[in-house]
C-alpha positions in Angstrom: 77.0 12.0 -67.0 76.0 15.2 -65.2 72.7 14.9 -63.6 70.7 18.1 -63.3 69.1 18.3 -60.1 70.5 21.2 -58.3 69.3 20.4 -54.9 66.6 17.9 -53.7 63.8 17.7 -51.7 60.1 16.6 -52.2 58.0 19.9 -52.6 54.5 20.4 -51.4 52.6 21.9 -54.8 49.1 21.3 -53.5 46.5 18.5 -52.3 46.9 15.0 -53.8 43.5 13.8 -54.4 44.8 10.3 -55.2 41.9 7.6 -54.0 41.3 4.1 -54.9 38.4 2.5 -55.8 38.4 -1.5 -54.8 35.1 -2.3 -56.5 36.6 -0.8 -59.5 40.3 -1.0 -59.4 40.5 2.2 -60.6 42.2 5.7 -59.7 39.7 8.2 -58.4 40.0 11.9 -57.8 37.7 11.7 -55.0 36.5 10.5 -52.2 33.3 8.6 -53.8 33.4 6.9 -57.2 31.4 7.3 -60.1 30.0 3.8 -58.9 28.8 4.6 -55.6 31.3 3.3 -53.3 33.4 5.0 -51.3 37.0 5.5 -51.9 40.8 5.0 -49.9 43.2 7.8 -49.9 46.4 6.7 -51.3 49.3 8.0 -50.3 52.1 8.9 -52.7 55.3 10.9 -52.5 55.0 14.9 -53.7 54.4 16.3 -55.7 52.3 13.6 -56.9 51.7 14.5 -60.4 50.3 11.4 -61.4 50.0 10.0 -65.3 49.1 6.5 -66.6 51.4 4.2 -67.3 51.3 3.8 -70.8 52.4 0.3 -72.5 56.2 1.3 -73.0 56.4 2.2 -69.2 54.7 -1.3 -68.5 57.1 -3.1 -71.1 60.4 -1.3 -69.4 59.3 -2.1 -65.5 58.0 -5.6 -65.9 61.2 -6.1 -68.3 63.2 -4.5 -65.3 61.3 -6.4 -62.6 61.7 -10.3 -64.9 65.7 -9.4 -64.6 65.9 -8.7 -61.1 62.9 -11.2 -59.9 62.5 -13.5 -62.5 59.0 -12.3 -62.9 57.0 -9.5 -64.2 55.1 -7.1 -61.9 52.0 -5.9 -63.6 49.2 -7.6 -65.4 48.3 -6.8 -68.9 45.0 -5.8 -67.6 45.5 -4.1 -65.0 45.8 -0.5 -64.5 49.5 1.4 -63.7 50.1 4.8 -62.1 53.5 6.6 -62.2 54.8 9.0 -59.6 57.9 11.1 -60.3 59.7 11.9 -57.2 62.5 13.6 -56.8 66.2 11.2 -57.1 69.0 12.3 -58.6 68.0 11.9 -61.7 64.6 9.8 -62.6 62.8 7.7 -60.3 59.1 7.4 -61.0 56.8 5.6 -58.0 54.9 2.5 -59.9 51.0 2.6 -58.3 48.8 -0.5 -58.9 45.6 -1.8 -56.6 45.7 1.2 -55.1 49.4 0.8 -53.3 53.0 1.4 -54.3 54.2 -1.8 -55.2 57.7 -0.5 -56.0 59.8 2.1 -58.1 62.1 2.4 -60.9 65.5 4.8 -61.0 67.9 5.4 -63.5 71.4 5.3 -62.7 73.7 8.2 -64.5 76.7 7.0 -63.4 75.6 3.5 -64.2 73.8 4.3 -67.3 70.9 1.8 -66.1 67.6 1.8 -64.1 67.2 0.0 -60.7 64.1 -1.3 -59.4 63.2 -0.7 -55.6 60.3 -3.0 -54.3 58.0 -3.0 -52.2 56.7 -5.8 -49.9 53.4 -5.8 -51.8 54.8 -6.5 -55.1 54.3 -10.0 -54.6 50.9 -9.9 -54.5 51.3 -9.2 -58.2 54.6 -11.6 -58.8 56.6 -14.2 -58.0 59.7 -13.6 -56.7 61.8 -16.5 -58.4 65.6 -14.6 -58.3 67.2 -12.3 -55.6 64.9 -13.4 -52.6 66.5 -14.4 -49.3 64.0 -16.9 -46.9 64.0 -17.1 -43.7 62.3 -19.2 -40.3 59.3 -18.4 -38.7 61.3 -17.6 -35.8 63.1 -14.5 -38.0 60.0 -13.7 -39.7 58.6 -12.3 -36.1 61.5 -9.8 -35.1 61.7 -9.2 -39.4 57.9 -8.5 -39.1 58.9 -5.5 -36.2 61.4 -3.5 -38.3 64.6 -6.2 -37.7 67.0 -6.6 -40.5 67.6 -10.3 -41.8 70.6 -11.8 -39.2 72.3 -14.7 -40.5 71.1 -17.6 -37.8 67.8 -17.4 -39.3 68.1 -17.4 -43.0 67.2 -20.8 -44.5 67.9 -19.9 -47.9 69.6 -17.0 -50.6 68.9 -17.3 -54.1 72.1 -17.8 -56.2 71.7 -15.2 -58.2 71.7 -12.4 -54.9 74.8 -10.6 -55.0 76.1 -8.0 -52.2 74.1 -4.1 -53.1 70.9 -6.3 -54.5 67.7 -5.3 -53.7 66.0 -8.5 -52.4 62.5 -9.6 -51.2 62.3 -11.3 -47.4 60.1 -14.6 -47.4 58.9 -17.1 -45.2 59.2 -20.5 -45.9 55.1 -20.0 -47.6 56.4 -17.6 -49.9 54.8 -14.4 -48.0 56.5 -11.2 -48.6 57.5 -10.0 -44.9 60.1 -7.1 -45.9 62.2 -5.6 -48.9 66.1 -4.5 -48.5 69.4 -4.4 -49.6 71.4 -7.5 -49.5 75.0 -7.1 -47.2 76.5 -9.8 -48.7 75.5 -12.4 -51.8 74.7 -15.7 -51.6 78.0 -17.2 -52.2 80.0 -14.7 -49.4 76.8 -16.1 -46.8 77.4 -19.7 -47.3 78.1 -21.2 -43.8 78.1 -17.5 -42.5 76.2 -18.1 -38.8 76.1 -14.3 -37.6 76.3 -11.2 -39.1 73.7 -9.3 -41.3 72.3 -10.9 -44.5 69.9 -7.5 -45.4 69.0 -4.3 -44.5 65.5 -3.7 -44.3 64.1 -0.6 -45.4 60.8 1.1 -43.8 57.8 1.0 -45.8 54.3 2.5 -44.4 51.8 -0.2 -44.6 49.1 0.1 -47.5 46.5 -1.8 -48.5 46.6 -3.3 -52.0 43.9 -4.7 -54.2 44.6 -5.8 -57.4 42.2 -6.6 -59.9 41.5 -6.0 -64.1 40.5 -2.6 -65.2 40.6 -0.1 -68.3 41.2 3.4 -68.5 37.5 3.8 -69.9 36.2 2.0 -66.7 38.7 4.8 -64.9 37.0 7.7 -66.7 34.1 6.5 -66.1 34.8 6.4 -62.2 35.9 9.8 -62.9 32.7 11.7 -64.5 31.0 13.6 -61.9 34.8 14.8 -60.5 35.9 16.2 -64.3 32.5 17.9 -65.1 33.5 20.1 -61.5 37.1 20.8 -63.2 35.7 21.4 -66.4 32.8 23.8 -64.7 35.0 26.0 -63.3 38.2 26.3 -65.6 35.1 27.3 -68.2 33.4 29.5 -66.2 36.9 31.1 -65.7 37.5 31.5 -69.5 34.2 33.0 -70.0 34.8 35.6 -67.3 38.4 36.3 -67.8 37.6 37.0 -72.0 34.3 39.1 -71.3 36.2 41.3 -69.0 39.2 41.8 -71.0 37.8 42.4 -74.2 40.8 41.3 -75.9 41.6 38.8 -78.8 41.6 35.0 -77.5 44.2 33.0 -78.2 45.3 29.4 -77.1 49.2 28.7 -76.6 50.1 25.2 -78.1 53.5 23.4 -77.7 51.9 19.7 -78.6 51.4 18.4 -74.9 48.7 17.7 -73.0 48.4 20.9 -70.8 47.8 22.8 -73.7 45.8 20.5 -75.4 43.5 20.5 -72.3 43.3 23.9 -72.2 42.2 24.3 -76.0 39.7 21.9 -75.7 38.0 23.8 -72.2 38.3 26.9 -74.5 36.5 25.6 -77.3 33.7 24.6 -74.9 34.0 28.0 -73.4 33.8 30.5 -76.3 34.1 28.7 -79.7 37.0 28.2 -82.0 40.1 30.5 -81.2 43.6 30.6 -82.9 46.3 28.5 -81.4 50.1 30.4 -80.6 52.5 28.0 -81.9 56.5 29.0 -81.0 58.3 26.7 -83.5 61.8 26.2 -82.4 63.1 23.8 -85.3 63.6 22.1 -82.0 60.7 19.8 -82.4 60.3 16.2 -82.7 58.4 15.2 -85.6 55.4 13.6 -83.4 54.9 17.2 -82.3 54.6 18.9 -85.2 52.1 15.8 -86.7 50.3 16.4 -83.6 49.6 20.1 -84.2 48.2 19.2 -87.8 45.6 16.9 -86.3 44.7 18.9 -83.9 44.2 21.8 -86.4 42.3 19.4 -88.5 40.2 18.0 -85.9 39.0 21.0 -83.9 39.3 24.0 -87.3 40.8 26.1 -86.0 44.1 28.1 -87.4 47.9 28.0 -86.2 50.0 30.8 -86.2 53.4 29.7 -85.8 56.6 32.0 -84.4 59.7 31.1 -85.9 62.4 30.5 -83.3 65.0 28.7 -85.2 66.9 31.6 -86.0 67.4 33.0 -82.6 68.1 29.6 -81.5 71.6 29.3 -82.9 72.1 32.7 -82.9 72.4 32.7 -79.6 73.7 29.1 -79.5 76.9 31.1 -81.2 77.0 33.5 -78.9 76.2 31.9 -75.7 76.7 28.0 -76.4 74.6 25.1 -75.5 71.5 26.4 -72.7 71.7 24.3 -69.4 69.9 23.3 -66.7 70.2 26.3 -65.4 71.3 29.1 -68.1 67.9 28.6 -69.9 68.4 31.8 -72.2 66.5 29.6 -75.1 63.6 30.5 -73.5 63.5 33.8 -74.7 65.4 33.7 -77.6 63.6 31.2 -79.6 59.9 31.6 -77.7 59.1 34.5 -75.8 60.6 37.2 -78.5 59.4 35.7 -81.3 55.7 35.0 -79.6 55.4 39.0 -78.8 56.4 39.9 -82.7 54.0 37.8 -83.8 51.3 39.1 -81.4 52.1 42.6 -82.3 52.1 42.0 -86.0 48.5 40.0 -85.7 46.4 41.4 -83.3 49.0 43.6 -81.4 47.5 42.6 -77.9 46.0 39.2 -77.0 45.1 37.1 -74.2 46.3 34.0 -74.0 45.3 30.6 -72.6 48.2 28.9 -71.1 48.2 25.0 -69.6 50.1 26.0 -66.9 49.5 23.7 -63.8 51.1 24.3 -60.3 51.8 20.6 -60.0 54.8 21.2 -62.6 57.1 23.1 -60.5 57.5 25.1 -57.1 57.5 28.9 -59.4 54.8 27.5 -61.1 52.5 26.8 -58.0 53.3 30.3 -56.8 52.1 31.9 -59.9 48.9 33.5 -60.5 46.0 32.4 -62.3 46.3 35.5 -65.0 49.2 37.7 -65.1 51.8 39.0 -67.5 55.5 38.0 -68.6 57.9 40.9 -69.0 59.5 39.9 -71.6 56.0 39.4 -73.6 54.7 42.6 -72.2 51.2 42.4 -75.2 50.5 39.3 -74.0 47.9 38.7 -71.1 48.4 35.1 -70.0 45.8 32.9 -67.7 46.0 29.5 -66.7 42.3 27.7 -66.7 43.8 24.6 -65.4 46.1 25.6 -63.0 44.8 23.5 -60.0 44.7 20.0 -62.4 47.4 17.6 -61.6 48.4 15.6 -64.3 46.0 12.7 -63.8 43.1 15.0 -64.2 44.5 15.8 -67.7 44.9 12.6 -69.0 41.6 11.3 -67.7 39.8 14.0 -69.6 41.8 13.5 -72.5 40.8 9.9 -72.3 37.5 11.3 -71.6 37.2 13.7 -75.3 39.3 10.9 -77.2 41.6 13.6 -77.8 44.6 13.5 -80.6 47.4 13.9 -77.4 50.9 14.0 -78.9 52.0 10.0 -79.1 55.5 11.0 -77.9 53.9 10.3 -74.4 53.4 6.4 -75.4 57.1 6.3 -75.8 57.7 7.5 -72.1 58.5 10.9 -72.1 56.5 13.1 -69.5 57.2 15.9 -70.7 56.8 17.5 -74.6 59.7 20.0 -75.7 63.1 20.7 -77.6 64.6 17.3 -78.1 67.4 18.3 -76.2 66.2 20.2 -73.4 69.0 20.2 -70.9 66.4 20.8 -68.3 65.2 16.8 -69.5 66.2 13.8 -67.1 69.4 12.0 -68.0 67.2 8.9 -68.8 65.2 10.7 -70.9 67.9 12.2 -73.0 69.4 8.7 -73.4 66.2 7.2 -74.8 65.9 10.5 -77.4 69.6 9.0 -78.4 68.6 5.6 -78.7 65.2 6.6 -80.6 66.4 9.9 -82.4 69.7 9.0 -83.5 69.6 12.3 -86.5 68.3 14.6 -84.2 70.9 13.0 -81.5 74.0 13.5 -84.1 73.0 16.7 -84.8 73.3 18.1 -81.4 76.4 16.3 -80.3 77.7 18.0 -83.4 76.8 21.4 -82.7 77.7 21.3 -78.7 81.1 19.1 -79.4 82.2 21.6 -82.5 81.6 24.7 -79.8 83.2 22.7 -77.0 86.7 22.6 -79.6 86.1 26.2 -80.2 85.9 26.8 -76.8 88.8 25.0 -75.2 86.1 22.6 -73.2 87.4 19.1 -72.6 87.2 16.2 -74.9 84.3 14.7 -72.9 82.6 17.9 -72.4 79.2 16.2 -74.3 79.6 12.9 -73.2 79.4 14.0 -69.8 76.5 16.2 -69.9 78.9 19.1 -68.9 77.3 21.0 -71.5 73.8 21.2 -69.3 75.2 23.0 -66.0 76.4 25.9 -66.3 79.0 27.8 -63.4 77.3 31.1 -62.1 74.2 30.3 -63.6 70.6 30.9 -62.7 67.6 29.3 -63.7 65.1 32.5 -63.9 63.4 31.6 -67.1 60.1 30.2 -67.8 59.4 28.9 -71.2 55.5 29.5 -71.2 54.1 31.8 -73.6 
């Protein structure tokens, strides 16, 4: 299948204020934890938009980790960070004690994930499958950046095969280096030069395992939130005395927005969430928007974008990665009617952070979209990374959408061709009716069309030649 990154490279979106606290074992925004002590800076690859790893995550990377290693990598009670990075499709960096003890892919071609270690995992596991050991005359050059040569290997687990990702022990079992096997166990047998593995770099961190919860993170947390929270309120209170317009919050059933309502609430009262309904949603979305009606009282008006959605669809086919003309079709037109018909001008609250995306990160705080030209938009959390959304969250006991808990990062259409390869394979695997229902529509238009047999098994369908990706789906 197709995957949908159209050029890669790790963008700088802003600071990553990712610290550790090792009295804790908890994430801190700061330099100083809520407990006193002073923090570590913890390095992570950019962006660094950093979210909890929820109990699905854990179950899929220690089930991942117990088939390569024989053993799982993280502790029920300890805490798990996740950093997407850019790969060609998904590859999230997995954070615990305060150091990168590894990372998961997925595979397109493959249709799999891989794990990458790193040589601190083992201070959560056991290696007990793909490890290669070696003498303590190896494990000095090894130690200096050497690959693993042949004279000084003493043993290679059975199971190592040539293209494995393996851990480098000494004969006590400590982790000196992680690499790529050259050849498996059986091709090394009797093999007396040559190299076993190629090493890969890996900046030394300090790790620190020990149990936490996410209360005990939040708590860590207070006095840095109440300084986010401060100011995104003292920017809604400014922004909607000096505009004099009706306040409005725009809700998709994620977390940004969900964040956002709940500073606006705090900031002037109960205001009307925007909803654009694509008949696109998945069912946990649309759940989610009735609690949180319930919860906070306040009203919903919904857009209906169904319509223009296949309208289009007809006309245009399937949107891809980077043709994205649902955007405005089934959102943005359909928000500015309904703006016109309620209030005919509004301003609108929009959890927009620059952590999502380069054009996002080079947008202003407040501005307009011309395509919903009675719509002023503002973005009171734009310089919150994830992690500071999900901590306050965690922080309110908010209602946040449970389609997170399943591993999804992101809250949209189902079949958003702009989602990750792995994530469209899980919706396939968990939404099989929704699933059906779009490999109907795209395959019947591919017939029509004269596109080839495979077109939607592919992912063919999500690129599109000649196209652009100028849309942006916020409203």
């Amino acid at each position: 299948m197709l995957n949908n990154r159209i050029g890669m490279k790790s963008p700088y979106l802003g600071a990553i204020p990712l610290h550790w606290c090792d009295a804790c074992h908890v994430p801190v925004l700061g330099k100083r934890c809520g407990c006193g002590e002073k923090t570590r800076f913890v390095g992570v690859t950019p962006p660094g938009d950093l979210r909890p790893a929820f109990p699905s995550d854990i179950r899929l990377i220690n089930h991942l980790f117990l088939e390569s290693f024989g053993s799982t990598l993280i502790p029920t009670d300890h805490l798990a960070i996740l950093n997407k990075v850019p790969d060609d499709d998904r590859m999230e960096e997995i954070i615990v004690g305060g150091a990168i003890v590894g990372a998961i892919r997925y595979l397109p071609g493959d249709g799999r994930w891989e794990v990458l270690p790193r040589p601190d995992a083992p201070l959560l596991m056991t290696p007990k499958l793909r490890y290669v050991m070696v003498d303590d005359g190896a494990a000095a050059f090894i130690k200096d950046g050497s690959s693993v040569l042949a004279p000084g290997v003493v043993e290679i687990e059975s199971h190592t095969e040539k293209g494995d990702e393996v851990f480098v022990l000494t004969r006590d079992g400590t982790c000196i280096g992680v690499g790529r096997a050259k050849m498996g166990a059986e091709e090394a047998r009797g093999i007396t030069r040559g190299q076993i593995v190629r090493l890969r770099k890996n900046v030394p961190q300090v790790c620190s395992p020990g149990p936490a919860t996410w209360d005990d993170a939040v708590d860590a947390n207070r006095e840095h939130l109440a300084t986010l929270e401060a100011d995104s309120i003292t920017f809604i209170r400014d922004l909607a005395e000096q505009e004099d317009l009706p306040v409005t919050v725009s809700y998709s059933g994620g977390k940004d927005s969900l964040v956002t309502l709940l500073l606006a609430l705090k900031a002037i009262g109960p205001v009307p969430l925007l909803f654009a309904d694509t008949g696109l949603e998945f069912p946990e979305t649309l759940a989610n928007i009735s609690a949180v009606v319930d919860r906070y009282s306040v009203p919903v008006f919904r857009a209906d974008g169904e319509s223009g959605f296949w309208d289009g669809f007809s006309r245009q086919g399937p949107p891809a990665v980077n043709f994205r003309w649902c955007c405005k079709a089934c959102k943005l037109t359909p928000v500015q009617k309904l703006i016109e018909r309620e209030w005919g001008e509004c301003l609108s609250l929009i959890g927009q952070r620059k952590y999502e995306s380069a054009k996002r990160m080079k947008s202003r705080r407040v501005w307009r979209n011309p395509n919903v030209p009675n719509q002023l938009s503002a973005a009171p959390i734009q310089h919150w990374n994830a992690l500071h959304v999900w901590l306050y969250l965690f922080q309110e006991k908010a209602p946040y959408n449970t389609l997170y808990e399943k591993g999804l990062d992101r809250i949209g259409c189902y079949m958003c061709p702009s989602s990750d390869i792995a994530h469209l394979k899980m919706i396939e695997e968990e939404y099989p009716v929704l699933w059906d229902r779009w490999r109907s529509a795209v395959t019947e238009y591919g017939e029509a069309t004269g596109r080839p047999k495979n077109w939607f098994e592919s992912g063919a369908w999500r690129i599109k030649k000649g196209g652009s990706d100028d849309e942006d789906s916020h409203y």
